[in-house]
N, C-alpha and C positions, 0 to 999 in steps of 0.2 A: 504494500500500500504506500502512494507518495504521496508526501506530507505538502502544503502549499509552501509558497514559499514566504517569507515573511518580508512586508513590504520596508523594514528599514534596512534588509539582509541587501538588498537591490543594489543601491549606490560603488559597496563595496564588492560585488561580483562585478559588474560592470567596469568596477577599477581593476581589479585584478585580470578580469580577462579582455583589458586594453593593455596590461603589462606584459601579459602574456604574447598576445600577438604581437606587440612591439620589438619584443625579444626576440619573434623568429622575423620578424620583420627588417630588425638592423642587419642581418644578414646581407641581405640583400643592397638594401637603402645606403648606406653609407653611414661613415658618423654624425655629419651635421643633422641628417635628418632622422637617425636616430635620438640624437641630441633633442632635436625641436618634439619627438613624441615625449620624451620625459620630461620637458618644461613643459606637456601640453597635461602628461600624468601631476606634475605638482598643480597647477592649477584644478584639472582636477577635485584632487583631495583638500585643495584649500575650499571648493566649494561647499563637499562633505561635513567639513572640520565647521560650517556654520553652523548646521544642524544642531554639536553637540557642544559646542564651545565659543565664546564670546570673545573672539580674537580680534579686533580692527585690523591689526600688520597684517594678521594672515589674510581676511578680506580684502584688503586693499593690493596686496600682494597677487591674488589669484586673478582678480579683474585685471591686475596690469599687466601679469602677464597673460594672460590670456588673449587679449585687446594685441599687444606690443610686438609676442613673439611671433606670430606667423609673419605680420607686415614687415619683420626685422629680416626673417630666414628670407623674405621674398623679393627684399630690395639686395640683397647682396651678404655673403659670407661673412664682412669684415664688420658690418651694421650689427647683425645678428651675434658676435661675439661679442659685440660691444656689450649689446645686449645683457649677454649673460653674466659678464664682468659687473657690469649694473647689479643684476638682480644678487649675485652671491654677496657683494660687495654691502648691501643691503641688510640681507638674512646675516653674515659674519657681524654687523651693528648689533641688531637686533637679537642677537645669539647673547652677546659682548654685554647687552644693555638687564636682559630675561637671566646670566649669569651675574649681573654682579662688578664685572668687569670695566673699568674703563679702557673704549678704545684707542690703542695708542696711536 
């Protein structure tokens, strides 16, 4: 007998099994655009992460990039790294700031 599935179960099969194919997908694809699926999986789970958690960075995080990255991958290689330099650049702050840490 199978069971339904449970409607909060959803978001996170969906994420998982866009990891999944991505992973047999880089194969193929190369790195950048493998690259641009795992920035497309963190946004993503930043949308998830509303649901259960009252984050603004993480909100604010997942619309920009979601919005930023493809128009970045699509105007050029060097735009799109820039890109990511940004966004890590960002998260290592904001890692910096949620530890405690001043960034030096």
């Amino acid at each position: 007998m199978s069971r339904e599935p449970r409607p909060e179960a959803d978001p996170f099969f969906r994420l998982t099994a866009f990891l999944i194919a991505s992973a047999r997908g880089a194969l193929e694809e190369g790195v950048v655009t493998a690259s641009l699926r795992l920035l497309d999986a963190a946004a993503r789970l930043t949308s998830i992460a509303r649901e259960y958690v009252d984050d603004d960075f993480l909100a604010d995080l997942g619309r920009s990039v979601a919005e930023a990255g493809p128009a970045a991958y699509l105007e050029s290689t060097e735009r799109y790294i820039g890109l990511l330099d940004e966004v890590l650049a960002a998260v290592a702050t904001e890692g910096a700031r949620r530890a405690g840490v001043e960034p030096t």
